[in-house]
N, C-alpha and C positions, 0 to 999 in steps of 0.2 A: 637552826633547823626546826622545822614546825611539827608541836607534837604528832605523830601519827597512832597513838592508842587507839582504843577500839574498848571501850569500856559495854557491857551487858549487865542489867539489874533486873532481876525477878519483881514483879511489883503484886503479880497477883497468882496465887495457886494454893490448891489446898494440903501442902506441907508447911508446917511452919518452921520458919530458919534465926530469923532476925525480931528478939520479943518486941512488943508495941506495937508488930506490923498484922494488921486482919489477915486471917485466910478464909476463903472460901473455894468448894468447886470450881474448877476453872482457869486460866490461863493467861498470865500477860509477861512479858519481858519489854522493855527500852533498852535498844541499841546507840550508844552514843557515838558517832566519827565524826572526825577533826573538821566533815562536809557537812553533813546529815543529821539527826535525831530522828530514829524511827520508832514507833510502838508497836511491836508485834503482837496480835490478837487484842481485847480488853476487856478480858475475866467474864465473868457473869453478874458483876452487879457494880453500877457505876456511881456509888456512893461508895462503896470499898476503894474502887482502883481511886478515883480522886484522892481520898484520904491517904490511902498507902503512897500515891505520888508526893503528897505533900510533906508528909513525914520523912520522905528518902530526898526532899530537897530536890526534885525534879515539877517544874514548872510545866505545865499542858502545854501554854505559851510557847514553849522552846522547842516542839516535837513538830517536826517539818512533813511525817508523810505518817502513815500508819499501811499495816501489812495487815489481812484477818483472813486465818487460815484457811478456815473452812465456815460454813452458813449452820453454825452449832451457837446457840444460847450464850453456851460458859466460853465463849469464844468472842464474841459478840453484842454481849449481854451489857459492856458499858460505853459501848459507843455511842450512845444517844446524850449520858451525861458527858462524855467528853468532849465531843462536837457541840454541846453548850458553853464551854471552856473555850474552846479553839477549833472554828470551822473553819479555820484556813490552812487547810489539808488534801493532800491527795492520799487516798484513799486504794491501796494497792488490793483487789479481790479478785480471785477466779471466778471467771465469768456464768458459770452454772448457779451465783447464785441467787437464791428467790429475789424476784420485782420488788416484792416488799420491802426487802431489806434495801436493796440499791435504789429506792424510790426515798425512803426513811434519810439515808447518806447525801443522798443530792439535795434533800429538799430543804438540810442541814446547812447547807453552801461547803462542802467540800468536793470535789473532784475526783471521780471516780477513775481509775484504770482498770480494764477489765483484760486478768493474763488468761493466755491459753498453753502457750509457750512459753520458755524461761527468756524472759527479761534482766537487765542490768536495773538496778532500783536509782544507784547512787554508785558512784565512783568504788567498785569494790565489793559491793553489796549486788546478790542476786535473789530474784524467784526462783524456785526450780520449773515453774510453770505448771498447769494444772494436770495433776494426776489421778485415775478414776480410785472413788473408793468403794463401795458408800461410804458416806460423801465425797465427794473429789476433792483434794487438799494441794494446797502449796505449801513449800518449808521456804526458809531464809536460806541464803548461800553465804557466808564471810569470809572474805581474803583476809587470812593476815600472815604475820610471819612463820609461826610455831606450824601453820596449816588451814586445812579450811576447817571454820566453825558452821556445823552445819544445825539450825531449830527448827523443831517442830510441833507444833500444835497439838492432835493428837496422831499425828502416823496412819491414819484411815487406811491410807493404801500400802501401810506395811512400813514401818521403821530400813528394814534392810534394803525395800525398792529406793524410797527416799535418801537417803546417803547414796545408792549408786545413782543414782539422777544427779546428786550433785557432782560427781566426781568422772560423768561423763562432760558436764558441762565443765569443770575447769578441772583439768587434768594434774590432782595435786593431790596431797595426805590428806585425808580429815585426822586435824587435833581432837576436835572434841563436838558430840551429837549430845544435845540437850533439846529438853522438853517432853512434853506428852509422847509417849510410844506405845500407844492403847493394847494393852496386856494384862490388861487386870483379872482374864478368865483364861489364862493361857497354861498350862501345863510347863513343871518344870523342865520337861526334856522340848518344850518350843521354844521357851524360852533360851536355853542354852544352846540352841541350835542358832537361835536370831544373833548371841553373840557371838557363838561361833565366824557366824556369816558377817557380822560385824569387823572382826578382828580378821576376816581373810580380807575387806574392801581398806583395810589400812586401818582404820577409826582408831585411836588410842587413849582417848577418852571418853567417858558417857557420864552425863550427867539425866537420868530417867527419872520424868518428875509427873504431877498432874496423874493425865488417869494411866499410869504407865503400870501402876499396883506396887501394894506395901510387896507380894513375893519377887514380883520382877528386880523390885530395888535389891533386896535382900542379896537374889543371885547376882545380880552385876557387880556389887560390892563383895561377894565374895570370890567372884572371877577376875576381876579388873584391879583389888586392891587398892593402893594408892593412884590409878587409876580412874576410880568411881568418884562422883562428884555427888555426894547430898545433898540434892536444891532445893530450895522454900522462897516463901516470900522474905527478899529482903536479900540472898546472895546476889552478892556483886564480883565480876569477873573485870580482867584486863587483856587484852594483850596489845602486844605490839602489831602495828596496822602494815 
């Protein structure tokens, strides 16, 4: 039987997890399935995200499509070195975003898609489609065993809207919401209230990384326990597909 893991690597953010690997502001994950290799977002600066790719033994070469969440810098920031690497790429972006940027991606030779709605990426792999923020943002949807894994970028239009977006679109548990959950000015009774509201949509893990803030981590690891996931650059996740 053909492996069906679903492997996830941190490559770029400004928690540090894994020594030798740079952080900076900013935001990237590679999603590996047994179809696909996607790059979701690509940090802020694209001498980092190469370097950190190559130390984690992941190859530009090998990444078949990339996802960029929202038209933010530390989102965005190293796509231009990477499409020097590997412009033969489709290019998953909500469509809101600036000319420039979608003008910069095409003129790169990769392939734009522009979502409005949730889309299937890859066998498994969803958009939740584009949602208002400021900015308007997409997350990643992932089928697998344990539940859906649901990433997000920075959460623009709210951490708790995003997981129920995805769990409208595929009717199942979220195992585990990682990424940016932009919270850095938030009050601790909002924030216990987001996990609250987390924990009524099913969610049973969170991993809150990027600009989600040192207090937000704090409280989630102290509500969630073993639970809570401490991401940086450099965790690597598994599940079964």
């Amino acid at each position: 039987m053909a492996d069906q893991t679903v492997k996830i690597t941190i490559v770029c953010d400004n928690y540090e997890h894994t020594p030798g690997l740079e952080t900076d502001w900013g935001f990237s994950c590679v999603v590996k399935t047994p179809q696909k290799t996607i790059l979701f977002d690509t940090g802020g600066d694209g001498g980092i995200l190469l370097r950190n790719l190559e130390k984690l033994h992941i190859a530009p070469a090998d990444i078949d499509i990339v996802v960029l969440s929202h038209d933010h810098w530390d989102h965005t920031g190293g796509m231009r070195a990477f499409l020097e690497s590997n412009p033969e790429v489709t290019v998953y972006l909500v469509r809101s975003f600036s000319k420039g940027t979608k003008h910069a991606i095409a003129a790169a030779g990769a392939r734009i898609v522009e979502v409005t709605e949730p889309v299937e990426i890859c066998p498994g792999i969803f958009s939740t489609g584009e949602l208002p923020g400021p900015p308007p943002e997409h997350g990643l949807v992932i089928e697998t065993e344990p539940g859906l894994v649901v990433i997000t970028g920075c959460a623009h239009p709210g951490i708790v809207r995003m997981v129920a977006r995805a769990t409208e679109m595929r009717p199942a548990k979220v195992h585990l919401a990682l990424g940016g959950f932009h919270m850095g000015g938030m009050s601790d009774r909002g924030i216990e209230d987001v996990i609250t509201e987390l924990r009524k949509l099913g969610v049973k893990r969170a991993g809150p990384s990027h600009c989600s803030g040192d207090n937000a981590r704090r409280l989630f690891a102290e509500e969630l326990g073993e639970d809570y996931l401490p991401l940086g650059v450099g965790t690597h996740l598994e599940f079964s597909g």
